[in-house]
C-alpha positions in Angstrom: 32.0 15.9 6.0 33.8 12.5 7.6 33.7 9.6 4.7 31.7 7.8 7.0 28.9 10.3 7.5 29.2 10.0 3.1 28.6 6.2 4.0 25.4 6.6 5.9 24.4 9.7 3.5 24.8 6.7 0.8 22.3 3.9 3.1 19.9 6.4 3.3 19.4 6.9 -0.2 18.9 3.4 -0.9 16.7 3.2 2.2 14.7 6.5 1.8 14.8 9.0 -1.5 14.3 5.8 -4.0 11.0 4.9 -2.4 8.1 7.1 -3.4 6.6 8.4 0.3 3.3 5.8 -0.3 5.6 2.9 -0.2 7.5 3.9 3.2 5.4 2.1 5.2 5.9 -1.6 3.5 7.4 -4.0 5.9 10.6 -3.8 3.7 11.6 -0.1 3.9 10.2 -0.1 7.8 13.2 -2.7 7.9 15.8 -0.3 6.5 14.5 2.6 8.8 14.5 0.8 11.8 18.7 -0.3 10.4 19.8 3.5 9.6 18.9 4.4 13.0 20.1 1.6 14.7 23.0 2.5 12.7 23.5 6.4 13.5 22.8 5.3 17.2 26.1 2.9 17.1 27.6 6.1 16.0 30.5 7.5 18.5 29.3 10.4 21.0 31.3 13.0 19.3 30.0 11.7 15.3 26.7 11.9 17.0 26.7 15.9 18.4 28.2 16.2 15.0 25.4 15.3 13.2 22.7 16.5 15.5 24.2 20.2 14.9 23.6 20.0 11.3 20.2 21.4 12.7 21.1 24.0 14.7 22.0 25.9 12.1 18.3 25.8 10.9 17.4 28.0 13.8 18.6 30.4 11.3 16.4 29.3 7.9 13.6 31.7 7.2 10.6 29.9 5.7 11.1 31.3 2.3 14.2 30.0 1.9 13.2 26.8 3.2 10.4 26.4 1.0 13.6 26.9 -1.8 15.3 24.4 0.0 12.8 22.3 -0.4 12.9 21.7 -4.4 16.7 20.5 -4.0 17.3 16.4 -4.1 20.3 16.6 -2.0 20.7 14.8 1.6 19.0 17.2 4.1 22.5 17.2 6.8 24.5 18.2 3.2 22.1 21.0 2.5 21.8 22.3 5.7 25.9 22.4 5.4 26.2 23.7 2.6 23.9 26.6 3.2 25.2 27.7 6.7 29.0 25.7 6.0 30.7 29.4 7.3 29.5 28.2 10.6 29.9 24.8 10.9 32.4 25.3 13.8 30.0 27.5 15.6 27.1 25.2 15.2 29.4 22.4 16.6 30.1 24.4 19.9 26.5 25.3 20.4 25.6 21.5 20.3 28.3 20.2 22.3 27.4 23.0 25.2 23.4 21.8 24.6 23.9 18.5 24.5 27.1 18.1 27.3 25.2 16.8 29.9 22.9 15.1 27.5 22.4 11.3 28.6 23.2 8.5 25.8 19.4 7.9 25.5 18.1 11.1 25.0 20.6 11.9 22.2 19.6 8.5 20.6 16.0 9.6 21.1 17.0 12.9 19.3 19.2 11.0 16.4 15.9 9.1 15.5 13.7 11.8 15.2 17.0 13.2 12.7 16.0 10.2 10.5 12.9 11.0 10.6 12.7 14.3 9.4 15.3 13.3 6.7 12.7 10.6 5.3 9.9 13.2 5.5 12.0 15.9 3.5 12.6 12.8 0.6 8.7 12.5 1.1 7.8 16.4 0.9 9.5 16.7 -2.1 8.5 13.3 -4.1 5.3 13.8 -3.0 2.6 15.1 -5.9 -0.6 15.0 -4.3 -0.7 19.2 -2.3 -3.1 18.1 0.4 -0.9 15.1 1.2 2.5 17.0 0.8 1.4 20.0 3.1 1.1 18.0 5.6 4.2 16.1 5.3 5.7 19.8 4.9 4.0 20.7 8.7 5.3 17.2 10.1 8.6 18.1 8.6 9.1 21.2 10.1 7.4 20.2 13.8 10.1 17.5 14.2 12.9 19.8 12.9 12.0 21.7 15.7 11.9 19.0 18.3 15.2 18.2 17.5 16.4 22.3 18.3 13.9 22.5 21.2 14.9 18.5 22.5 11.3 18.3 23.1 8.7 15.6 22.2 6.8 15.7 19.4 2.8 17.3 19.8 0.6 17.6 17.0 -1.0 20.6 18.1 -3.9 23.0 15.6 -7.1 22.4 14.8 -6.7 18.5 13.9 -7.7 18.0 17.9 -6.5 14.9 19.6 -7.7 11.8 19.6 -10.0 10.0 19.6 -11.9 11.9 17.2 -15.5 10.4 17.8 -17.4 8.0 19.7 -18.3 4.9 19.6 -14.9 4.0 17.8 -15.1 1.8 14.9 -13.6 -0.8 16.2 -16.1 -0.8 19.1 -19.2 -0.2 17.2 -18.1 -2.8 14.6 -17.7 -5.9 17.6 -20.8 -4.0 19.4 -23.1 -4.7 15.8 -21.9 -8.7 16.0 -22.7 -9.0 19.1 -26.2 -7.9 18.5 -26.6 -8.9 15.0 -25.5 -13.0 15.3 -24.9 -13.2 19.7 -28.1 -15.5 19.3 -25.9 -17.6 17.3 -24.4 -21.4 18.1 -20.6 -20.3 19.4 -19.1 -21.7 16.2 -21.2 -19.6 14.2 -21.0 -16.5 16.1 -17.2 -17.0 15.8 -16.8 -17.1 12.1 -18.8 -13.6 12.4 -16.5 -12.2 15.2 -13.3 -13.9 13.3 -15.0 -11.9 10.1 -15.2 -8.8 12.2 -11.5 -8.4 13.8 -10.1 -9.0 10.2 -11.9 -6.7 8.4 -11.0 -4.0 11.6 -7.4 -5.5 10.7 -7.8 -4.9 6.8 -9.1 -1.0 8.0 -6.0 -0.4 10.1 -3.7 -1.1 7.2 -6.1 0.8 4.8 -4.2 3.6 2.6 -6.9 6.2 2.4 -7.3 8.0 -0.6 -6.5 11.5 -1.4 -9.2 14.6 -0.3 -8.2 15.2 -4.5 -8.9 11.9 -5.8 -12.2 11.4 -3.8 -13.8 14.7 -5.4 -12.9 13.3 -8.3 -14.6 10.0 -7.9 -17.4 11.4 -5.8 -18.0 15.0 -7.4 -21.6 15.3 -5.1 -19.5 14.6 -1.8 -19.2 17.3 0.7 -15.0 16.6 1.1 -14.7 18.8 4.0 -14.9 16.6 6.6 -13.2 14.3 4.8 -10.4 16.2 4.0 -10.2 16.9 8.1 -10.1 13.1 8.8 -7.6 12.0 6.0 -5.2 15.1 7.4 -6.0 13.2 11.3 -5.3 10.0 9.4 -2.3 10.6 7.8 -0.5 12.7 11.5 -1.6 9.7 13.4 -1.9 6.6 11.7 0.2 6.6 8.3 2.8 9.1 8.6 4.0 7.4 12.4 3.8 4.1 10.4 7.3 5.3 9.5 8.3 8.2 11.6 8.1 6.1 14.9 9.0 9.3 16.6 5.5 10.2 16.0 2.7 8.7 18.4 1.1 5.8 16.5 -2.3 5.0 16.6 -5.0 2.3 15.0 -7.4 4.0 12.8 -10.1 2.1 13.7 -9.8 3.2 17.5 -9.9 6.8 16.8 -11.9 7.2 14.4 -15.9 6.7 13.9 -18.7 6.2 12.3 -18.1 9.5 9.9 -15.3 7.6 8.5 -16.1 4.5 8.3 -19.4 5.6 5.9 -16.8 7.7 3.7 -14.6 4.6 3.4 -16.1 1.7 3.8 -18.3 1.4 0.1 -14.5 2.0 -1.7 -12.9 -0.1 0.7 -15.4 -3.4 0.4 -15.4 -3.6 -3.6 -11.5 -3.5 -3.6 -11.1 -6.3 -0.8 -13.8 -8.5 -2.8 -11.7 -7.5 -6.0 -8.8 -8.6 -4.4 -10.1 -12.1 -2.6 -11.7 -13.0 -5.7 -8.5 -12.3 -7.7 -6.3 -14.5 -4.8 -8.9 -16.9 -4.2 -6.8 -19.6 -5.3 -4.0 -19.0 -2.7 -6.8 -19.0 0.6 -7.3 -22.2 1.8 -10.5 -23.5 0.8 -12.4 -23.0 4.6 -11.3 -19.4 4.7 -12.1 -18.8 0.8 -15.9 -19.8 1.7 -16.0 -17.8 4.5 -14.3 -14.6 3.0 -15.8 -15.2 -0.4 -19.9 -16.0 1.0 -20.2 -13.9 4.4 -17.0 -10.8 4.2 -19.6 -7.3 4.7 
């Protein structure tokens, strides 16, 4: 491989296969995403059919040996190589007749969902939790084929598509302040609203936990449905995060009331927890507010 696809292999594991997959989505490593594929799309047109034929020659991969694959740490492109390397030249001529009359915008459409599916390998394989890492593992392989296919990604199965239930929670959340305190003075009712969009805010940046961990903390709790909505949650809120190749949506505009009761008892003691702890860094107004009237 060129020295400098060995200098991009080298970004990316400072950028990706360091972090642990529940840290991906800090503002930080969405930073150094957002640069490696700025970075592979300032690459030269023939670098670039270079490394988009690393996957072609996964056309060829059986799931078994994928699954192997899997349980190496080594750059996915290298792997790939190293497995199919007796065809490299092949795989090069079937992407430069695919990809020939390929405008400069799809192929950087293409070479971001490539970094995408290398940061979801790092995360299949650093991830612990089975629920979580299975669906990494079906996000992994749906892009993979996106890039073979040059389609758009579809999360299709049983999941269904969004939204999942009506009202939303972000509408049935403004619709209860507007009953509960619209009799109030304006500057009152506005603290409430003001209370309302930032807890909707806090919700939409909420990690859920685990289907595992909740049946540990809640061994009554049916986790079915639970385990449903945290799968929906992590193909349409988290994961997109930082796959943006993935359609991204707010969690608290597709889901409803089913979730909000599953999360919201957790969710309200840590945010106390955590406003009481960094109370002294609020300014006093909001401290009152937070501290005397947050749900």
């Amino acid at each position: 491989m060129a020295s400098g696809e060995s200098t991009g292999s080298s970004t990316r594991r400072g950028s990706a296969s360091s972090v642990p997959p529940s840290e991906l989505s800090r503002p930080i490593n969405l930073q150094r995403i957002a640069q490696r594929k700025s970075q592979i799309r300032g690459y030269n047109r023939t670098k670039k059919l270079e490394k988009l034929g690393v996957y072609s020659a996964c056309k060829n991969t059986n799931e078994e040996e994928m699954n192997r694959l899997l349980g190496i740490v080594v750059d996915v492109e290298n792997l790939f190589m190293c497995v199919h390397k007796e065809e490299d030249a092949d795989t090069k001529q079937v992407y430069f007749y695919l990809f020939k009359n390929t405008n400069e915008e799809e192929m950087n459409r293409l070479l971001g969902i490539v970094v995408d599916v290398e940061n979801l390998f790092m995360c299949v394989h650093k991830e612990e939790d089975a629920d979580t890492k299975q669906v990494y593992f079906y996000l992994f392989k749906l892009l993979r084929k996106c890039i073979l296919q040059m389609s758009k990604p579809t999360v299709e199965g049983p999941l269904g598509n969004p939204p999942f239930e009506k009202p939303s929670i972000a509408k049935g959340v403004i619709n209860f302040v507007l009953y509960k305190f619209g009799h109030l003075p304006q500057k009152e009712w506005q603290t409430m609203y003001d209370l309302a969009k930032m807890f909707l805010h806090c919700l939409n940046h909420w990690k859920l936990e685990t289907p595992t961990a909740r049946k540990q903390r809640a061994q009554t709790d049916d986790v079915s449905q639970y385990k449903v909505n945290y799968t929906r949650w992590l193909c349409y809120c988290h994961v997109p995060t930082f796959c943006d190749s993935l359609p991204r949506y707010e969690t608290t505009q597709i889901f409803g009331r089913t979730l909000l009761r599953s999360v919201f008892a957790a969710m309200r003691r840590q945010l106390l927890e955590k406003f009481r702890a960094e109370k002294d860094k609020l300014p006093a107004e909001k401290r009152t507010l937070v501290l005397t009237h947050f749900p």
